[in-house]
RODRENTOR-404380 format. One record per residue (C-alpha): x, y, z. Coordinates in steps of 0.1 Angstrom, whole numbers, padded with zeros to 4 digits, always signed. Layout:
XYZ/...
***
This chain:
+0360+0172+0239/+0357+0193+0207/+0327+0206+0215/+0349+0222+0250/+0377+0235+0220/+0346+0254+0203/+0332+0270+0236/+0367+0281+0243/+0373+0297+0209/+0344+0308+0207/+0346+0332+0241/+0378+0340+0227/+0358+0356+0200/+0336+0372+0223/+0364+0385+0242/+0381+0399+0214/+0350+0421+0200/+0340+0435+0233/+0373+0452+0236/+0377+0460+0201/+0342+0478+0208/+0351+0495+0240/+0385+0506+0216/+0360+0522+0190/
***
């Protein structure tokens, strides 16, 4: 389902800025 694509891409997201915060 596309929604599942957009949940997925969007914890990608999520993923990405919590360690680019934990970088900072």
């Amino acid at each position: 389902e596309d929604k599942q694509k957009i949940l997925e891409k969007c914890n990608e997201v999520i993923a990405w800025l919590d360690k680019n915060q934990t970088a900072e």
